[in-house]
N, C-alpha and C positions, 0 to 999 in steps of 0.2 A: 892722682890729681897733679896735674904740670902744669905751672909756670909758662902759657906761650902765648907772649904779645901779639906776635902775629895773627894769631884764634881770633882774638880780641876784634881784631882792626880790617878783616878783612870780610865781617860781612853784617849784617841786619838783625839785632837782635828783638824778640818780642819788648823785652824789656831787659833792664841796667839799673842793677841794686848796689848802692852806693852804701857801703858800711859792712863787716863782717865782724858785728858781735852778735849776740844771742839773736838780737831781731831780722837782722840780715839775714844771718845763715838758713832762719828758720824760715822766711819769706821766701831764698833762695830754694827752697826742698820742696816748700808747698805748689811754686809755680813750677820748677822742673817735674816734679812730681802730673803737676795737671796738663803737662804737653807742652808748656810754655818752651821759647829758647830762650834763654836768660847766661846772664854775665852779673860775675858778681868784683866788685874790690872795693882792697882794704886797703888802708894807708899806712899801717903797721901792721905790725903782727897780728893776724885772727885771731881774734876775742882776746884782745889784750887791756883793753879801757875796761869800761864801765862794767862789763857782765862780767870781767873775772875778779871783779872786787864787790865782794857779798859775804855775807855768813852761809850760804849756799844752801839755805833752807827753801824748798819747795812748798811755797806755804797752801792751803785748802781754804782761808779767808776766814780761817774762827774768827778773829779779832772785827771782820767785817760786821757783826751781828749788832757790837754799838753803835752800828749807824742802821741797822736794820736794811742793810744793803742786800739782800737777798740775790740777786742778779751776778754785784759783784764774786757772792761766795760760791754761788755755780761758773761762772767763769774760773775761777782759780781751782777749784776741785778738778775740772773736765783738764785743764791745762796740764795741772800737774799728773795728774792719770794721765794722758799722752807723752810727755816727757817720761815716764814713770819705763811707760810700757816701748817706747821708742830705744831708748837707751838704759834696759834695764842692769844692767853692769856696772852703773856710774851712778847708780840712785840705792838707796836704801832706807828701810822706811825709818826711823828717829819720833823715840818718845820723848816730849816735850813736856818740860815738869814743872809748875808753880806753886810755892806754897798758899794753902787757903786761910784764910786770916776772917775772925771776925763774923759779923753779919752783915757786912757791906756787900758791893758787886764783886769781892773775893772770896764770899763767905763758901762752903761746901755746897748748900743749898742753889746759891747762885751759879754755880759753876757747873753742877751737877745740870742743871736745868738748860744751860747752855752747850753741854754736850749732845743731849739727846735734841736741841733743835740740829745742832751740825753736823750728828750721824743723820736723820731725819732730812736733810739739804742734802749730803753728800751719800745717802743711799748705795749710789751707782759707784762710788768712790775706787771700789779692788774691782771694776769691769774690766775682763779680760789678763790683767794684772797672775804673775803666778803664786801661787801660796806663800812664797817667803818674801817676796814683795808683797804683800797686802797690807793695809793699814787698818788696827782693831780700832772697836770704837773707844771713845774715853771714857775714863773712871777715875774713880773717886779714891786715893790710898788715907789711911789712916795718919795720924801724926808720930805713931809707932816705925812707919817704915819710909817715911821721910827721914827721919831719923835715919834712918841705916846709911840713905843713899849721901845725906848732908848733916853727917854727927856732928858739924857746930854749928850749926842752923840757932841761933840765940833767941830771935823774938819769943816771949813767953808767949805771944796772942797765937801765933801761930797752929791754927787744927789739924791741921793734915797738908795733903798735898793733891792735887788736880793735874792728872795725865791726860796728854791729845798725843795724835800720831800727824805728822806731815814726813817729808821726803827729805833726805840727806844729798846733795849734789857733791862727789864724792869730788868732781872734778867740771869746776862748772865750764871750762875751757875744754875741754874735752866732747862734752856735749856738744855745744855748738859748733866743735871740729868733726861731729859725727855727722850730724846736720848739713857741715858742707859738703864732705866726704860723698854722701850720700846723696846730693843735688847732682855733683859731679857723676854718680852712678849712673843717675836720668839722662845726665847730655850738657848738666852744664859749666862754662866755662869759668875761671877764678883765677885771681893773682892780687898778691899782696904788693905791698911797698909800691901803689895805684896811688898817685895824690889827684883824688879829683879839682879840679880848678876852677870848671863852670859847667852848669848845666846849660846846654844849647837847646834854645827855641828858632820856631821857624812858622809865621803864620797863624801863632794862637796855638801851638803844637809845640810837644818837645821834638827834638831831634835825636838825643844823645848827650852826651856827655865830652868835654875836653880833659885828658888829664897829665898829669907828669909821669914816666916810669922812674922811682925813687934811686934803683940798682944803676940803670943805664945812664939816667939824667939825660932821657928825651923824651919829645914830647908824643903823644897819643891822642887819637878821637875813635871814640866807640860811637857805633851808630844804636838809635835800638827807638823803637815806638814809643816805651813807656820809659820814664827813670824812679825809682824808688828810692827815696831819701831814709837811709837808717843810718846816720851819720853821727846819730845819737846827741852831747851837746854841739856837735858841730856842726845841728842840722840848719840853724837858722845862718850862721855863719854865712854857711854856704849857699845858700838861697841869697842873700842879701851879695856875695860877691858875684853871683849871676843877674844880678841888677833886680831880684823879682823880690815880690813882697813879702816877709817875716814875721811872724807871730812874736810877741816881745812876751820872751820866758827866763823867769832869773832863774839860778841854780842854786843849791846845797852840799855842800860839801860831806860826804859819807867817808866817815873813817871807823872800820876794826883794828881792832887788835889779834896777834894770834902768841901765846904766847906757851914757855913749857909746862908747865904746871895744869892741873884737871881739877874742877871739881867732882865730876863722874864722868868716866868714861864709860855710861853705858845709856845720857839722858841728854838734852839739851836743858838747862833749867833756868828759866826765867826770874829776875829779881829784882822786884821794885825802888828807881831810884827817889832821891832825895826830889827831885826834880818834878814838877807836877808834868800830868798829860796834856799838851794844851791842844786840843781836836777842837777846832770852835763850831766842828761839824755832827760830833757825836752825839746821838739821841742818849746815848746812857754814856754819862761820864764814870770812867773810870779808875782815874786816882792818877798816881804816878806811874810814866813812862816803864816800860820794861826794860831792864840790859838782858840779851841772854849770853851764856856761856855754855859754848858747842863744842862737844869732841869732835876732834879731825885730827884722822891718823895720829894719834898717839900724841895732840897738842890739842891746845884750845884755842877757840876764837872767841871773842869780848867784844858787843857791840849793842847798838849801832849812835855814835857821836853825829849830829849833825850842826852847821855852821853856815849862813848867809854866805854863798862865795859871787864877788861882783867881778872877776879879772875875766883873763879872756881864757877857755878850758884848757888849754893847752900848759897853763903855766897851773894847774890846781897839782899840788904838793900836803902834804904830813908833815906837820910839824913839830917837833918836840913836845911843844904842849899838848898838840893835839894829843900824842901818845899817852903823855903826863895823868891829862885830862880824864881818860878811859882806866889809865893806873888808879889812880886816887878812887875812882870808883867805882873801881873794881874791887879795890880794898876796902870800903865803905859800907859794902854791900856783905862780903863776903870776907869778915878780916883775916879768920886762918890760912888765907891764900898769902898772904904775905907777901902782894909780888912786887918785885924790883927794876928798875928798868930793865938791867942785863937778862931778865927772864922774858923780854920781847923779843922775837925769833923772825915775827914777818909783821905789816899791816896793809889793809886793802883801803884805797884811797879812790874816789869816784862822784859822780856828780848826778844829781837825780834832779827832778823840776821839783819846782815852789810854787803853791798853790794861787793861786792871783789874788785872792786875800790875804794878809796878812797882817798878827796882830803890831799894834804899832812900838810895844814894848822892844828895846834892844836885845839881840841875843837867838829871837824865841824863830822857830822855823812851822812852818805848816807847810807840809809836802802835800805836794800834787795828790788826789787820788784816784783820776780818771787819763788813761791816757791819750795824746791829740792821734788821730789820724785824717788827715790833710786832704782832701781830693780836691787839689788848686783849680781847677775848674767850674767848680761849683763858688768859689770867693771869685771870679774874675781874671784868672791866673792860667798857665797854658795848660789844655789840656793834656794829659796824660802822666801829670807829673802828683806823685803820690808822696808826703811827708809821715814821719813816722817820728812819736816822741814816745817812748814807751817809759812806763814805771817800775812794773815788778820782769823782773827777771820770768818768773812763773809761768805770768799770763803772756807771752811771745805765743805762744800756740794760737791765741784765741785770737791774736790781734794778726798773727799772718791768715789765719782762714779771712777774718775782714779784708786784706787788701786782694785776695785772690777773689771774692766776692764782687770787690769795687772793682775788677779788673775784667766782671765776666764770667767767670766761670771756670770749670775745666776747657779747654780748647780739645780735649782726645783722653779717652780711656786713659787711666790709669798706666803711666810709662813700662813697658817689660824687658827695659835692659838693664833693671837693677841687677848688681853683683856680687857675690861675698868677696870679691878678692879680683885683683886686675892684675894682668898682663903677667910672664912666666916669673920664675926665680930670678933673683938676682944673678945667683952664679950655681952651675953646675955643678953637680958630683959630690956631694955630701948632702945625706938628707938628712929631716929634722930631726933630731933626737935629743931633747929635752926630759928633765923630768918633770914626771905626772903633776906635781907643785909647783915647779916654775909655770907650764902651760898654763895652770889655772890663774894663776896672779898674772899672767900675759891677757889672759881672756878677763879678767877682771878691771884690767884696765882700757883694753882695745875691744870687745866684745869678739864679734865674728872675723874682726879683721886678725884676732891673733894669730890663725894659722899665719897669714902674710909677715908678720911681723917675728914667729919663729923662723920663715924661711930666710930672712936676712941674718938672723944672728946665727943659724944654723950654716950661712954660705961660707962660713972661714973663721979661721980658730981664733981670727981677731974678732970678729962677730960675738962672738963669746966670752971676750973679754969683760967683766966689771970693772964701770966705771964709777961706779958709786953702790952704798948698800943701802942708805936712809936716803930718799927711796932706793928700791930694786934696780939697775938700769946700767942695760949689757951695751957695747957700742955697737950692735946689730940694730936696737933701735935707733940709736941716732941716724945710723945710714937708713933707717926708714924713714927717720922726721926729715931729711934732708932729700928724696928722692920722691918721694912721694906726699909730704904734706906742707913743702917750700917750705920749712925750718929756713 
């Protein structure tokens, strides 16, 4: 994958997809994929906003069932089983644990019942998937071995504990670099530090795209039939500085925590806050809001804080408090965690839609839970210009088949220049020779691309040099992030 403007500019593309996070990348695969020529940019780094700030849970839509969504929980099942099976190196499947309380919609009974409707929904759930990626169905554990997993778990009410299985996104940046990676296999072209500027029409038509190169600080016009807006919150932004008309959507502010400390490292476990659920959509209300707390890589992540954000996205920031805010109750929840500020290590900061209702109380947020997909010509607007507001992370699968659907079709068989690997060694005359544990943790990270990625660190004894050990990483990868994925 290279970096070349000139690509860009010097001829007609089917279409010009504007944005390279998760929704982008994955629109880009599914139309290079169906014959399409497509172009893709980003305005920073790929997948740097919104999809790399998640608890990176690949969710299957249990939680869908209080609104009796049925629909919704087959969408995110088939989603997350193609992500699953796509990039299976970067997924892993994560049991998900809450304690059962009561005779309420927590109770055993309840929860029990609500399993075998989402095994029953998600049937087809390990299709194709290989045995250690599969996800079991859920069950029921005793309040004996909740215990084990959370020895100061205090509520007396507390029965037991209720397991579900979803997907571990081990790297969710990563994914949607395989996503592009893999477009570019098909034929198509990409570059970052792209600032689109306007979308150009012509005749009740798009035309293309104007944009800035961010590196050079000149200017570009991409031609292309269709443009695809995956700009994410910047998508209305930029529709409204191409003079065309915008959908008026406020945003929320999503903030994690990741911090050192675990309460298992072997469960994600869910824990009811102080804070009621306010779903003013829910057929079965279910009490208080969830925080979970996710193993990743030998840390945890604590979320998910949301907050009314009115500025413009570019300025949405973490604040202290916000940090504070997920501390306090964190500890709240879970007091033997004891945690301290200095035990915060990272947090992920992002902006999702707000539902168009919303209640009038101060404070309180109602996320979006359907996402917009825009065919401007059907509102009045130029044709061939397609908007894209996406919600979950997950569902990107299901919502790029819709625009390759609005778009037509496949144009040609299924592409056959897909590649495990491009273009020769870096450098001559040492071959790879790694060991059998590094390869693996290289393949762990890169999937098939790792051969490539030992050839660089294998091309010279600086190649092999560590640069760090938390994580793993030789400067043979860098000179890959930098030659082949415009690091």
């Amino acid at each position: 994958m290279k970096r070349e403007i000139t690509a860009l500019e010097n001829r007609t593309f089917d279409a010009v997809i504007i944005g390279a996070g998760i929704y982008g990348t994955l629109v880009a695969w599914r139309l290079a994929k169906a014959g399409y020529q497509v172009a893709i940019v980003e305005k920073g780094d790929f997948c740097a906003a919104t999809s790399a700030n998640s608890l990176k849970i690949l969710h299957g839509g249990l939680r869908y069932l209080q609104h009796l969504d049925f629909k919704r929980m087959r969408e995110s099942i088939k989603s997350r089983r193609e992500i699953m099976s796509f990039a299976p190196h970067l997924v892993m499947p994560l049991p998900c644990l809450v304690p059962t309380i009561g005779r309420g919609m927590r109770s055993r009974l309840i929860m029990k019942s609500a399993f075998l409707a989402n095994d029953l929904i998600g049937r087809d759930r390990n299709l194709g998937l290989a045995r250690e990626k599969q996800l079991p169905p859920g069950r029921i554990m005793g309040r004996a071995e909740i215990k084990k997993i959370m020895p100061d778990l205090s509520r007396r009410e507390i029965t037991g504990g209720a397991v579900w299985y979803d997907g571990l996104a081990v790297n969710t940046e990563r994914i949607a670099l395989e996503y592009l990676l893999t477009a570019c296999d098909y034929g198509a072209a990409a570059a970052n530090y792209i600032r689109v500027d306007r979308i150009v029409t012509k005749d009740g038509g798009v035309t293309g795209i104007t944009a800035t190169d961010l590196l050079a600080g000149t200017p570009l016009a991409i031609r292309a039939d269709r443009v695809i807006n995956c700009a994410g919150p910047w998508f209305a932004e930029l529709l409204r500085a191409s003079g065309l008309p915008a959908p008026r959507v406020r945003w929320a502010k999503a903030v994690n925590l990741v911090v050192r400390k675990q309460i298992s490292d072997t469960c994600a476990v869910g824990l009811e806050s102080r804070a009621g659920d306010r779903d003013m959509d829910a057929v079965v209300k279910r009490g208080g809001r969830l925080y979970f707390f996710v193993p990743w890589k030998g840390l945890m992540m604590i979320g998910t804080t949301y907050h009314r954000f009115e500025q413009a996205p570019d300025r949405v920031r973490a604040t202290r408090e916000d940090l504070l805010t997920i501390l306090e109750e964190a500890n709240s929840l879970y007091p033997s965690l004891r945690l301290e500020y200095g035990d915060i290590c990272f947090f992920h900061c992002g902006l999702v839609p707000m539902a168009d209702k919303q209640e009038d109380e101060p404070g309180t947020v109602q996320l979006a839970k359907h996402p917009l997909v825009i065919d401007h010509a059907d509102t009045g607007g130029p044709a061939g210009l397609v908007s894209l507001c996406g919600i979950k992370y997950t569902t990107a699968p299901t919502i790029a088949g819709k625009v390759l659907r609005l778009l037509g079709g496949e144009k040609s068989p299924p592409a056959a220049r897909k590649t495990a690997g491009i273009s020769r060694p870096p450098s001559p005359g040492r071959p790879v020779s790694l060991a059998a544990e590094r390869l693996a943790a290289l393949h762990d990270r890169y999937g098939h691309r790792a051969v490539r990625v030992a050839e660089y660190i294998g091309a010279s004894r600086d190649g092999e040099r560590w640069l760090c050990r938390q994580p793993d990483l030789q400067a043979g990868e860098v000179v890959y992030f930098i030659r082949e994925e415009m690091a």
